[in-house]
C-alpha positions in Angstrom: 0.0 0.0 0.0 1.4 3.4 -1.1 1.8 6.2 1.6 -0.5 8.7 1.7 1.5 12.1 0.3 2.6 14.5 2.8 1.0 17.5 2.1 2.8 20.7 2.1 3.2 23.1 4.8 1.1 26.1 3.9 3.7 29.3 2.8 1.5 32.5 3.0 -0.4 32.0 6.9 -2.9 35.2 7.2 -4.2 35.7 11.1 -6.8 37.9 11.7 -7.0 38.8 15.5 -10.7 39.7 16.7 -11.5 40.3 19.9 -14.9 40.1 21.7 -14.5 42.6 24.0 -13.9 45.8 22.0 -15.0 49.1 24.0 -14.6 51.8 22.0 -17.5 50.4 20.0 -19.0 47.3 21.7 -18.9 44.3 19.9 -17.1 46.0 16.8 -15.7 43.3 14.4 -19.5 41.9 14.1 -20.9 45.7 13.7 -23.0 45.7 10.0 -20.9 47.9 7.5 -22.6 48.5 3.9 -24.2 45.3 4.5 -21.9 42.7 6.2 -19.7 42.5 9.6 -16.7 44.5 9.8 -14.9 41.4 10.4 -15.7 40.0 6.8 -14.5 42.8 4.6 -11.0 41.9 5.6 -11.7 38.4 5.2 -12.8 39.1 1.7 -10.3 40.9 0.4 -7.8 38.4 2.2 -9.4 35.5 0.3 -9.4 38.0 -3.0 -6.3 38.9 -2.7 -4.9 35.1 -4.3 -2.3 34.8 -1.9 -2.9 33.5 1.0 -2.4 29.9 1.5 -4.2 29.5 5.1 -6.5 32.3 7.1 -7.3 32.1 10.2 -9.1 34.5 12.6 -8.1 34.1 16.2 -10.6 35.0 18.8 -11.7 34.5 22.5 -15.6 34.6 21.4 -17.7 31.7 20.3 -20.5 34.0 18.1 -17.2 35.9 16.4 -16.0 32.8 15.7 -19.3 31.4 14.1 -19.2 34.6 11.5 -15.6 34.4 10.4 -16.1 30.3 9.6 -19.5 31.6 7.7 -17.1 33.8 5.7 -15.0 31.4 4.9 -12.1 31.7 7.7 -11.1 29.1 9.7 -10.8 29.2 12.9 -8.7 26.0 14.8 -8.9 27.6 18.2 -10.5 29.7 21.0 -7.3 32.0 22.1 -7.1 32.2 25.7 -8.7 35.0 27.5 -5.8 37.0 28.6 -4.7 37.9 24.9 -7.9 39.9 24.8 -7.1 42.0 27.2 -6.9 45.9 26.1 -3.0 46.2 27.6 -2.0 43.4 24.9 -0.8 44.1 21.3 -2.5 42.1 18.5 1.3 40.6 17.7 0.8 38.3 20.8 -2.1 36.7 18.7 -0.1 36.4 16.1 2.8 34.2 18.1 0.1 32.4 19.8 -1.3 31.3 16.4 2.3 30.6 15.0 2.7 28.0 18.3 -0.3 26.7 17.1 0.7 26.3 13.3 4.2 24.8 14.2 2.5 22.1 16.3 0.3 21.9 13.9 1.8 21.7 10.8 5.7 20.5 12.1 7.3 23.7 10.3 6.6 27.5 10.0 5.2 29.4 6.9 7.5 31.5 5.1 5.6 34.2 5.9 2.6 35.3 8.5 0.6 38.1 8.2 -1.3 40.2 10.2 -4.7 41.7 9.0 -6.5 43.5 11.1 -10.0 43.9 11.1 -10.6 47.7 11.6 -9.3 48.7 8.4 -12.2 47.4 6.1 -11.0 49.0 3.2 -7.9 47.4 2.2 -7.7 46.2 -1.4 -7.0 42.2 -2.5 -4.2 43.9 -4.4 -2.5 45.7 -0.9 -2.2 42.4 0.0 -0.9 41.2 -3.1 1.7 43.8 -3.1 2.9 43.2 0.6 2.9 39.2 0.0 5.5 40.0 -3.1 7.7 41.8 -1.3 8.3 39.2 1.1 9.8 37.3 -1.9 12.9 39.2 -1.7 15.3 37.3 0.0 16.3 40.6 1.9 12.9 41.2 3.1 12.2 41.6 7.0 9.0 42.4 7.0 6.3 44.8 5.1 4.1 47.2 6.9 1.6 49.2 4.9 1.9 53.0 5.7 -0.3 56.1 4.5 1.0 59.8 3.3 0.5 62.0 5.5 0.7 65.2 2.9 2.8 66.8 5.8 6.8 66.9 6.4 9.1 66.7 9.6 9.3 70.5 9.9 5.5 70.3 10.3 5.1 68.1 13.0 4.6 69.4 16.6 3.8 67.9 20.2 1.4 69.8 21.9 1.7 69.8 25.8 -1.2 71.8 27.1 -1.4 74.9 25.1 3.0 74.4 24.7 3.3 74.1 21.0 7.7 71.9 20.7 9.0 70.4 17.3 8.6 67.1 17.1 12.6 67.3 15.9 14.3 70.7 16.9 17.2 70.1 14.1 14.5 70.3 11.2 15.0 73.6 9.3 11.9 75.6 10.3 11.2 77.1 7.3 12.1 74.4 4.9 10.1 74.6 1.6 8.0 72.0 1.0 10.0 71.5 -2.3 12.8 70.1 -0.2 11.7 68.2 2.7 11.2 64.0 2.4 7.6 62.9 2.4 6.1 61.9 6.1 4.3 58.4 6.1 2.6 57.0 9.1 1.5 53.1 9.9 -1.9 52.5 8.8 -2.5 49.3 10.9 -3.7 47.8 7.6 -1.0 45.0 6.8 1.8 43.9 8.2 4.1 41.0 7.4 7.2 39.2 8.6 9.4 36.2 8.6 8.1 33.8 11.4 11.3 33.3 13.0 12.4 37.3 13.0 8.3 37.9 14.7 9.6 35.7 17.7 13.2 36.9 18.0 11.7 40.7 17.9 8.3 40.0 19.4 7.5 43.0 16.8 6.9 43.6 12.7 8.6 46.2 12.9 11.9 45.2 12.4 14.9 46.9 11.2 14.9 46.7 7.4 11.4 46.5 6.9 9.5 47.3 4.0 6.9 50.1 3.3 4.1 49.6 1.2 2.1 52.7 0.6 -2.1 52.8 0.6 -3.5 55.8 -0.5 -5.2 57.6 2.6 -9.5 56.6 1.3 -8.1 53.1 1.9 -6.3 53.9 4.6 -9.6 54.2 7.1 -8.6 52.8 10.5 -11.7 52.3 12.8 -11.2 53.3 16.2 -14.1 55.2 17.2 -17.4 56.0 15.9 -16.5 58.6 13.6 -13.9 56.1 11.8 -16.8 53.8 11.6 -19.1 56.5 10.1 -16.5 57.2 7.5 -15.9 53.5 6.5 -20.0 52.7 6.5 -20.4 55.9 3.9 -16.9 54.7 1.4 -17.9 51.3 1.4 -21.5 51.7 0.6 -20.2 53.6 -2.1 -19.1 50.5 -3.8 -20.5 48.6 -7.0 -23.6 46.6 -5.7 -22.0 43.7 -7.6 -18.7 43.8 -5.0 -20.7 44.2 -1.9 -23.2 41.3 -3.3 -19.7 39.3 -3.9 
Protein backbone atom coordinates (compact mmCIF):
# COMPACT_ATOMS: atom_id res chain seq x y z
CA UNK A 1 0.00 0.00 0.00
CA UNK A 2 1.40 3.43 -1.09
CA UNK A 3 1.79 6.18 1.60
CA UNK A 4 -0.47 8.72 1.71
CA UNK A 5 1.51 12.05 0.32
CA UNK A 6 2.65 14.55 2.82
CA UNK A 7 1.05 17.46 2.14
CA UNK A 8 2.82 20.69 2.10
CA UNK A 9 3.21 23.15 4.76
CA UNK A 10 1.14 26.10 3.89
CA UNK A 11 3.67 29.32 2.77
CA UNK A 12 1.53 32.51 3.03
CA UNK A 13 -0.42 32.03 6.85
CA UNK A 14 -2.95 35.24 7.23
CA UNK A 15 -4.16 35.66 11.12
CA UNK A 16 -6.80 37.93 11.69
CA UNK A 17 -6.99 38.81 15.54
CA UNK A 18 -10.71 39.71 16.66
CA UNK A 19 -11.53 40.26 19.92
CA UNK A 20 -14.90 40.15 21.73
CA UNK A 21 -14.47 42.56 23.97
CA UNK A 22 -13.89 45.78 22.01
CA UNK A 23 -14.99 49.07 24.02
CA UNK A 24 -14.59 51.81 22.03
CA UNK A 25 -17.52 50.40 19.97
CA UNK A 26 -18.99 47.25 21.73
CA UNK A 27 -18.90 44.28 19.87
CA UNK A 28 -17.11 46.00 16.85
CA UNK A 29 -15.70 43.26 14.44
CA UNK A 30 -19.52 41.87 14.14
CA UNK A 31 -20.93 45.68 13.68
CA UNK A 32 -22.97 45.69 9.98
CA UNK A 33 -20.86 47.92 7.50
CA UNK A 34 -22.56 48.53 3.86
CA UNK A 35 -24.24 45.26 4.53
CA UNK A 36 -21.94 42.71 6.15
CA UNK A 37 -19.74 42.47 9.56
CA UNK A 38 -16.65 44.47 9.84
CA UNK A 39 -14.85 41.37 10.41
CA UNK A 40 -15.69 40.03 6.77
CA UNK A 41 -14.53 42.78 4.62
CA UNK A 42 -10.97 41.93 5.58
CA UNK A 43 -11.73 38.43 5.22
CA UNK A 44 -12.83 39.10 1.71
CA UNK A 45 -10.30 40.89 0.37
CA UNK A 46 -7.84 38.41 2.22
CA UNK A 47 -9.37 35.55 0.30
CA UNK A 48 -9.43 38.04 -2.99
CA UNK A 49 -6.31 38.86 -2.72
CA UNK A 50 -4.94 35.11 -4.29
CA UNK A 51 -2.30 34.80 -1.90
CA UNK A 52 -2.93 33.55 0.98
CA UNK A 53 -2.38 29.94 1.54
CA UNK A 54 -4.20 29.53 5.11
CA UNK A 55 -6.51 32.26 7.09
CA UNK A 56 -7.29 32.11 10.25
CA UNK A 57 -9.12 34.51 12.59
CA UNK A 58 -8.07 34.11 16.20
CA UNK A 59 -10.62 35.02 18.76
CA UNK A 60 -11.67 34.47 22.51
CA UNK A 61 -15.59 34.60 21.35
CA UNK A 62 -17.75 31.70 20.33
CA UNK A 63 -20.47 33.96 18.15
CA UNK A 64 -17.21 35.86 16.40
CA UNK A 65 -15.98 32.76 15.66
CA UNK A 66 -19.35 31.41 14.06
CA UNK A 67 -19.17 34.61 11.51
CA UNK A 68 -15.61 34.40 10.39
CA UNK A 69 -16.11 30.30 9.61
CA UNK A 70 -19.47 31.57 7.72
CA UNK A 71 -17.06 33.83 5.73
CA UNK A 72 -14.96 31.38 4.87
CA UNK A 73 -12.11 31.68 7.65
CA UNK A 74 -11.08 29.14 9.74
CA UNK A 75 -10.80 29.17 12.87
CA UNK A 76 -8.67 26.02 14.77
CA UNK A 77 -8.86 27.64 18.22
CA UNK A 78 -10.52 29.67 21.02
CA UNK A 79 -7.28 31.99 22.06
CA UNK A 80 -7.12 32.24 25.72
CA UNK A 81 -8.71 34.96 27.46
CA UNK A 82 -5.84 36.96 28.61
CA UNK A 83 -4.72 37.91 24.90
CA UNK A 84 -7.93 39.86 24.81
CA UNK A 85 -7.12 41.97 27.20
CA UNK A 86 -6.87 45.90 26.12
CA UNK A 87 -2.98 46.25 27.60
CA UNK A 88 -2.05 43.45 24.90
CA UNK A 89 -0.82 44.08 21.34
CA UNK A 90 -2.47 42.06 18.50
CA UNK A 91 1.29 40.65 17.67
CA UNK A 92 0.77 38.34 20.78
CA UNK A 93 -2.06 36.72 18.73
CA UNK A 94 -0.06 36.40 16.13
CA UNK A 95 2.80 34.24 18.13
CA UNK A 96 0.06 32.41 19.80
CA UNK A 97 -1.30 31.31 16.44
CA UNK A 98 2.27 30.62 15.03
CA UNK A 99 2.69 27.99 18.30
CA UNK A 100 -0.26 26.72 17.10
CA UNK A 101 0.70 26.33 13.31
CA UNK A 102 4.23 24.80 14.19
CA UNK A 103 2.51 22.15 16.33
CA UNK A 104 0.29 21.87 13.92
CA UNK A 105 1.79 21.69 10.78
CA UNK A 106 5.66 20.45 12.12
CA UNK A 107 7.25 23.67 10.25
CA UNK A 108 6.58 27.51 9.96
CA UNK A 109 5.18 29.41 6.91
CA UNK A 110 7.47 31.53 5.09
CA UNK A 111 5.59 34.18 5.87
CA UNK A 112 2.57 35.34 8.52
CA UNK A 113 0.59 38.14 8.19
CA UNK A 114 -1.26 40.23 10.19
CA UNK A 115 -4.69 41.70 9.04
CA UNK A 116 -6.52 43.52 11.11
CA UNK A 117 -10.03 43.85 11.07
CA UNK A 118 -10.59 47.66 11.58
CA UNK A 119 -9.30 48.69 8.39
CA UNK A 120 -12.18 47.43 6.06
CA UNK A 121 -11.03 48.99 3.17
CA UNK A 122 -7.89 47.43 2.17
CA UNK A 123 -7.74 46.19 -1.43
CA UNK A 124 -6.96 42.18 -2.49
CA UNK A 125 -4.20 43.88 -4.35
CA UNK A 126 -2.48 45.75 -0.90
CA UNK A 127 -2.22 42.43 -0.02
CA UNK A 128 -0.88 41.18 -3.12
CA UNK A 129 1.69 43.76 -3.12
CA UNK A 130 2.87 43.23 0.63
CA UNK A 131 2.90 39.23 0.02
CA UNK A 132 5.49 39.99 -3.08
CA UNK A 133 7.68 41.84 -1.32
CA UNK A 134 8.34 39.22 1.09
CA UNK A 135 9.78 37.33 -1.92
CA UNK A 136 12.92 39.23 -1.70
CA UNK A 137 15.28 37.33 0.00
CA UNK A 138 16.26 40.59 1.88
CA UNK A 139 12.95 41.15 3.12
CA UNK A 140 12.20 41.57 6.99
CA UNK A 141 9.02 42.38 6.98
CA UNK A 142 6.27 44.78 5.14
CA UNK A 143 4.06 47.17 6.90
CA UNK A 144 1.59 49.24 4.86
CA UNK A 145 1.86 52.95 5.67
CA UNK A 146 -0.27 56.11 4.46
CA UNK A 147 1.05 59.79 3.33
CA UNK A 148 0.50 61.99 5.49
CA UNK A 149 0.70 65.22 2.92
CA UNK A 150 2.77 66.78 5.81
CA UNK A 151 6.82 66.95 6.36
CA UNK A 152 9.08 66.74 9.58
CA UNK A 153 9.25 70.50 9.87
CA UNK A 154 5.52 70.27 10.34
CA UNK A 155 5.14 68.15 12.95
CA UNK A 156 4.62 69.40 16.63
CA UNK A 157 3.77 67.95 20.16
CA UNK A 158 1.42 69.78 21.86
CA UNK A 159 1.75 69.75 25.76
CA UNK A 160 -1.16 71.75 27.07
CA UNK A 161 -1.36 74.90 25.12
CA UNK A 162 3.01 74.38 24.71
CA UNK A 163 3.33 74.10 21.04
CA UNK A 164 7.72 71.89 20.73
CA UNK A 165 8.95 70.45 17.31
CA UNK A 166 8.58 67.09 17.12
CA UNK A 167 12.59 67.30 15.93
CA UNK A 168 14.29 70.69 16.94
CA UNK A 169 17.16 70.12 14.06
CA UNK A 170 14.54 70.32 11.15
CA UNK A 171 14.99 73.64 9.29
CA UNK A 172 11.88 75.60 10.33
CA UNK A 173 11.22 77.08 7.25
CA UNK A 174 12.13 74.40 4.88
CA UNK A 175 10.06 74.62 1.60
CA UNK A 176 8.01 71.98 0.99
CA UNK A 177 9.97 71.47 -2.26
CA UNK A 178 12.80 70.15 -0.18
CA UNK A 179 11.69 68.16 2.71
CA UNK A 180 11.25 63.97 2.36
CA UNK A 181 7.61 62.88 2.42
CA UNK A 182 6.06 61.87 6.07
CA UNK A 183 4.34 58.44 6.06
CA UNK A 184 2.57 57.01 9.10
CA UNK A 185 1.47 53.10 9.92
CA UNK A 186 -1.91 52.54 8.78
CA UNK A 187 -2.54 49.29 10.88
CA UNK A 188 -3.67 47.85 7.57
CA UNK A 189 -1.05 44.96 6.75
CA UNK A 190 1.78 43.90 8.17
CA UNK A 191 4.07 40.97 7.37
CA UNK A 192 7.18 39.24 8.62
CA UNK A 193 9.41 36.23 8.56
CA UNK A 194 8.13 33.85 11.41
CA UNK A 195 11.33 33.30 13.05
CA UNK A 196 12.39 37.32 13.01
CA UNK A 197 8.33 37.95 14.65
CA UNK A 198 9.58 35.70 17.68
CA UNK A 199 13.22 36.86 17.99
CA UNK A 200 11.71 40.71 17.91
CA UNK A 201 8.29 40.05 19.41
CA UNK A 202 7.53 43.05 16.78
CA UNK A 203 6.91 43.57 12.73
CA UNK A 204 8.56 46.20 12.85
CA UNK A 205 11.85 45.18 12.41
CA UNK A 206 14.86 46.92 11.16
CA UNK A 207 14.93 46.69 7.39
CA UNK A 208 11.42 46.47 6.95
CA UNK A 209 9.54 47.35 4.01
CA UNK A 210 6.85 50.07 3.31
CA UNK A 211 4.09 49.62 1.19
CA UNK A 212 2.09 52.69 0.57
CA UNK A 213 -2.10 52.80 0.58
CA UNK A 214 -3.54 55.79 -0.51
CA UNK A 215 -5.19 57.64 2.63
CA UNK A 216 -9.46 56.57 1.27
CA UNK A 217 -8.05 53.10 1.87
CA UNK A 218 -6.28 53.90 4.62
CA UNK A 219 -9.65 54.17 7.10
CA UNK A 220 -8.56 52.80 10.49
CA UNK A 221 -11.68 52.31 12.81
CA UNK A 222 -11.18 53.34 16.24
CA UNK A 223 -14.09 55.24 17.17
CA UNK A 224 -17.38 56.02 15.87
CA UNK A 225 -16.51 58.61 13.60
CA UNK A 226 -13.87 56.06 11.83
CA UNK A 227 -16.79 53.81 11.65
CA UNK A 228 -19.07 56.51 10.12
CA UNK A 229 -16.52 57.19 7.46
CA UNK A 230 -15.91 53.50 6.49
CA UNK A 231 -20.00 52.74 6.47
CA UNK A 232 -20.37 55.87 3.89
CA UNK A 233 -16.94 54.75 1.40
CA UNK A 234 -17.93 51.35 1.45
CA UNK A 235 -21.47 51.69 0.62
CA UNK A 236 -20.15 53.56 -2.13
CA UNK A 237 -19.15 50.51 -3.80
CA UNK A 238 -20.55 48.61 -7.05
CA UNK A 239 -23.64 46.62 -5.65
CA UNK A 240 -21.98 43.70 -7.58
CA UNK A 241 -18.73 43.79 -4.96
CA UNK A 242 -20.69 44.20 -1.92
CA UNK A 243 -23.16 41.27 -3.26
CA UNK A 244 -19.70 39.29 -3.88
Amino acid sequence: MNASPVKPVPRVLAVVPARGGSKGIPRKNLADVAGRPLLAWTLKAAQDSGVIDELIVSTDDAEIAAVARRWGAAVPFLRPAELGRDEVHAVHTVLHALDWFEATHGALPEVVLMLLPTSPLRRPEDIRACVNLMQRSDTPAVISVTDLGKYLNNLRYLDGDDLSLVDPSVDRNGQRQTQRKIHAVNGSIFAARPHLLRAHGSFHIDGACGHPMDPQHSIDINGPQDLALAREALARRAPTALAA
